[in-house]
C-alpha positions in Angstrom: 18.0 134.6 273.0 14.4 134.8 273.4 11.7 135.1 270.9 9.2 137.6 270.7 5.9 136.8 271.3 3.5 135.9 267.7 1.8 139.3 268.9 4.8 142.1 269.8 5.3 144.5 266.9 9.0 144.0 265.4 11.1 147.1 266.7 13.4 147.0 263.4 13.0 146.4 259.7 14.0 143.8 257.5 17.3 144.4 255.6 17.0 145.0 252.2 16.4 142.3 250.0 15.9 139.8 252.7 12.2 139.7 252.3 12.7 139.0 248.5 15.3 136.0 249.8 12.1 134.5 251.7 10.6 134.1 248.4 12.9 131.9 246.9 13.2 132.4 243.3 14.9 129.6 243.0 11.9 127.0 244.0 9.9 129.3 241.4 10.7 126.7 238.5 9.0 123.4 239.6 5.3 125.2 239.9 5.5 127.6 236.8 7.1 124.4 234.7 4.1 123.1 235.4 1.7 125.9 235.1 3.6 125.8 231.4 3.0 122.0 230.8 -1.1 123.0 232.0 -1.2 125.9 229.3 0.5 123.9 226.4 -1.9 121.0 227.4 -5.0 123.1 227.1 -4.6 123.6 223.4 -4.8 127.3 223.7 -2.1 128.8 221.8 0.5 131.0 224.3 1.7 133.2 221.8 -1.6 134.7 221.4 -2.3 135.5 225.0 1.0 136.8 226.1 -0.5 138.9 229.1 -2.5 135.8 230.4 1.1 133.8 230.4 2.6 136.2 232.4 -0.2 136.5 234.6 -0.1 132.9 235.1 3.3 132.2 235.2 3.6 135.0 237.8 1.2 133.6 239.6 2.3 129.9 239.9 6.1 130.9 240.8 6.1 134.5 242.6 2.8 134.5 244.4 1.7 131.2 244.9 5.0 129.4 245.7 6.6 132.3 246.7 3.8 132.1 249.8 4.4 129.1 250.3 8.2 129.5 251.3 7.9 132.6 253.5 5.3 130.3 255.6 7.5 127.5 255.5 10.5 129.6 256.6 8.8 131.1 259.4 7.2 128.5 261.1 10.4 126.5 260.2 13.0 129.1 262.0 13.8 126.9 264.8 14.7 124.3 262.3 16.6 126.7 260.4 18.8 127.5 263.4 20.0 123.9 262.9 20.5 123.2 259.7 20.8 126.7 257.7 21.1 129.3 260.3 22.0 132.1 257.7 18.8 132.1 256.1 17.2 135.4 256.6 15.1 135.1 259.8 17.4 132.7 262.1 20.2 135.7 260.9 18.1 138.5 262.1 17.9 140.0 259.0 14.4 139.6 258.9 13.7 140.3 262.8 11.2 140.2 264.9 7.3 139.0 263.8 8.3 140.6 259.9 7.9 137.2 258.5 5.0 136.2 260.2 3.5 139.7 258.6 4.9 139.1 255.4 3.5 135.6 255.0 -0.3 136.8 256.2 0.7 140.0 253.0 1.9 137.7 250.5 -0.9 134.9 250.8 -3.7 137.3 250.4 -1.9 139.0 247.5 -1.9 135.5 246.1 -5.0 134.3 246.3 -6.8 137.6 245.1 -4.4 137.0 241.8 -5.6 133.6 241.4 -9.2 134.8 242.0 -9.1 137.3 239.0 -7.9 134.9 236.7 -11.0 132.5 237.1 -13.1 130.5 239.2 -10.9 127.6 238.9 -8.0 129.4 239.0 -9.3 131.1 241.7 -10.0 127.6 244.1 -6.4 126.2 242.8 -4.8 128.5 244.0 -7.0 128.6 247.8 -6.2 124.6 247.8 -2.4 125.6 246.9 -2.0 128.1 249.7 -4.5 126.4 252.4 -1.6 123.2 251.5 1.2 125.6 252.2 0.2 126.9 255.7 -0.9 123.0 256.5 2.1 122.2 255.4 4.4 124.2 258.1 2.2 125.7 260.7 1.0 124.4 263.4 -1.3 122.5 264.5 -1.6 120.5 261.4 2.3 120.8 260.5 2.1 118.2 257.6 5.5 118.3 257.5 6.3 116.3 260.8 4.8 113.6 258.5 7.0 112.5 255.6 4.2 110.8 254.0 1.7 113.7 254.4 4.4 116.5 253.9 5.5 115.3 250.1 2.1 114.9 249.3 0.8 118.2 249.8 4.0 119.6 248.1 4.1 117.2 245.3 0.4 118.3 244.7 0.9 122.2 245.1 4.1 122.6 242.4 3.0 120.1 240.1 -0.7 118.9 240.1 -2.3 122.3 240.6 0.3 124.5 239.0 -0.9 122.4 236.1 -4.8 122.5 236.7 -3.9 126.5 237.0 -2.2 126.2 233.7 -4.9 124.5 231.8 -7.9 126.3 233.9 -6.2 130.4 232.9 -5.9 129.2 229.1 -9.9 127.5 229.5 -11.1 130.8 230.7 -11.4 129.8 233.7 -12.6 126.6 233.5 -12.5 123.3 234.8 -9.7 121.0 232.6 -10.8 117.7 231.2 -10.7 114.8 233.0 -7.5 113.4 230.9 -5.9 116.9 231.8 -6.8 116.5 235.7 -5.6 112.7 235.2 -2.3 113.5 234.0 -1.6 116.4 236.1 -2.5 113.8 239.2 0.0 111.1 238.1 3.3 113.4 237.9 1.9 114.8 241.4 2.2 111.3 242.8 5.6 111.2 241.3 6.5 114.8 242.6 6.5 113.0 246.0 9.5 111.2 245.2 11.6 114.2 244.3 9.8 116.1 247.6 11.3 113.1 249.6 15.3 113.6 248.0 14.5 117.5 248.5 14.3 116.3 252.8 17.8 115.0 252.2 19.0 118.1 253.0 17.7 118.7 256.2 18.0 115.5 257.9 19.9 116.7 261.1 18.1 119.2 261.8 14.6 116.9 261.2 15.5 114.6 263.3 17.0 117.2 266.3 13.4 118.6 266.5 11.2 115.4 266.0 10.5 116.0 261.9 9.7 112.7 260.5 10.4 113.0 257.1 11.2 110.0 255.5 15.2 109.8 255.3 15.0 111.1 259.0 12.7 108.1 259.6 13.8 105.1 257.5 17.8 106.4 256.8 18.8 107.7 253.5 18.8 104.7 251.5 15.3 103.5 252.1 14.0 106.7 251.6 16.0 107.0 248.5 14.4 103.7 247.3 10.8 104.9 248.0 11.3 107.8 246.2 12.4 106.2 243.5 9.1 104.0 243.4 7.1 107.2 243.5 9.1 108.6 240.7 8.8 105.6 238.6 5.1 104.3 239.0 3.1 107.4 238.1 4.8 107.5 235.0 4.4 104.4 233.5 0.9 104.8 233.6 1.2 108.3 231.8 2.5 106.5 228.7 0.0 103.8 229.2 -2.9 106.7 228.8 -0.8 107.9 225.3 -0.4 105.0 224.1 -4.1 104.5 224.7 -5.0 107.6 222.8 -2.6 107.1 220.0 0.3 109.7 220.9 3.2 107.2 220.0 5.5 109.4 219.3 5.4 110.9 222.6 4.8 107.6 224.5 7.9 106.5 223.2 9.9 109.6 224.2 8.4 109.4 227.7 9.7 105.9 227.8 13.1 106.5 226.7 13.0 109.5 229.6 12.0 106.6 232.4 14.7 104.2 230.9 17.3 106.9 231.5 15.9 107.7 235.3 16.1 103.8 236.2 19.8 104.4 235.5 20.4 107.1 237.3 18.2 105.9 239.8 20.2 102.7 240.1 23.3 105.0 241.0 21.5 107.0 243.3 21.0 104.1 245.6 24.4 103.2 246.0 25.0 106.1 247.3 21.9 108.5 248.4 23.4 110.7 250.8 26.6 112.0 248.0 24.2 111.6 245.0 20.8 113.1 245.7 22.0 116.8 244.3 23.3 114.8 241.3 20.1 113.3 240.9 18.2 116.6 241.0 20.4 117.7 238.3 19.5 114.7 235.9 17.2 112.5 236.6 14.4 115.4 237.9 15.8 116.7 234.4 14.1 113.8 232.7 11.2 113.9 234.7 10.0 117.1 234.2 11.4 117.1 230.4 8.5 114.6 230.1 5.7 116.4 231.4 6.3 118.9 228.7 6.3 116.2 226.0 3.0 114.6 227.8 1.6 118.2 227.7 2.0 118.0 223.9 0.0 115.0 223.7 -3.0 116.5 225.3 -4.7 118.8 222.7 -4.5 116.3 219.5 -4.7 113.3 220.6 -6.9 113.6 224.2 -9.3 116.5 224.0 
């Protein structure tokens, strides 16, 4: 069948509730986690400012991220076809040019959100969503590069999120640099869990010339790399508590990574069967430390 041109107007309408399928609400957790991990780490209290939460929250996970998949699933349709061909626009049910529209809609939406919470805010979210067309549309496709593709990602639900966490809480300002540092370590570590999330998709990848890294080096390679990335980054978050006197929450970090090397070991032996499992624990322990890091923050670093 061919596909209409970037520039026909669609002759039908989406079906209902397929444009709210290319949002994803299930990718909403990673990005307003760690918009959560930002706020508690600003030393702000929450409860107290319940309507910038929600604004936040809604920002990081609806807007933001929600952007960020409707791009991805429309320059990534041909993929799609592959590997998931009833997702909503290689089905039809989102026909014609409607999520090419949709994704132009939604990304200005976001950003003008992001831009009334705050300067800061306001360029967080820009960088997030100028990282989400780079990362699927052409020319720059970052995604074609494993290396490049789990980067930007890693960097968009977790790094950012958080600096758009801390920043809202602020008033708009810039976090401290021990915020900005530890929001940069579990982004380098998101790019492990990026890489296991490509697991999915290899035959498709590799069909249309994607060369994300278990395309490119196999499954267990890959598998072994992102471990590494997983592991590294946070080693050196409970070297920076220990160096600001947060024991308590160094040593429950550490416990966390002692159980991820144990799952981790398992996951090796058997990438291609265990990377859901893996998602399902170790990412637990991962992201059940960002929160505790995020504790740390206000007493011990500010």
């Amino acid at each position: 069948m061919q596909r209409a041109s970037s520039f026909d107007v669609p002759a039908t309408r989406p079906q209902a509730g397929a444009l709210l399928e290319l949002l994803k609400p299930i990718t909403w957790f990673p990005p307003m986690w760690a918009f959560l991990c930002g706020a508690v780490s600003s030393g702000v209290g929450l409860v107290e400012n319940p309507v910038l939460l929600v604004a936040g929250m809604l920002l990081a996970g609806p807007m933001v991220c929600g952007a960020s998949q409707v791009v991805n699933d429309w320059f990534d349709r041909d993929v799609d076809a592959i590997n998931e061909p009833h997702r909503a626009i290689p089905s039809g049910r989102v026909p014609g040019n409607w999520g090419l529209i949709f994704a132009v809609v939604w990304t200005g939406l976001a950003a003008a959100w992001g831009a009334a919470l705050g300067f800061w805010v306001g360029i967080a979210t820009l960088v997030g969503l100028i990282l989400a067309w780079a990362y699927s549309a052409p020319p720059v496709r970052l995604k074609r590069n494993g290396w490049w593709g789990a980067a930007a990602v890693g960097l968009s639900y977790e790094g950012l999120a958080w600096l758009t966490g801390a920043a809202v809480f602020l008033g708009g300002m810039l976090p401290s640099w021990q915020i900005l540092t530890i929001a940069g370590l579990y982004s380098i570590g998101a790019h492990g869990i990026m890489t296991l999330n490509d697991f999915k998709s290899v035959t498709g990848d590799r069909a249309l010339g994607l060369r994300s890294l278990p395309a490119e080096y196999g499954l267990h390679r890959a598998a072994v790399v992102a471990c590494w990335f997983m592991a590294i980054p946070q080693f050196f978050v409970v070297m920076l508590l220990i160096h600001t006197g947060a024991n308590w929450q160094a040593a429950t970090v550490s416990l966390l990574i002692v159980g991820q090397l144990f799952a981790m070991a398992k996951l090796v032996k058997n990438p291609e069967k265990l990377a859901p499992w893996y998602n399902g624990t170790g990412v637990m322990a991962y992201v059940s430390g960002m929160m505790i890091s995020a504790t740390a923050l206000p007493s011990t670093i500010l």
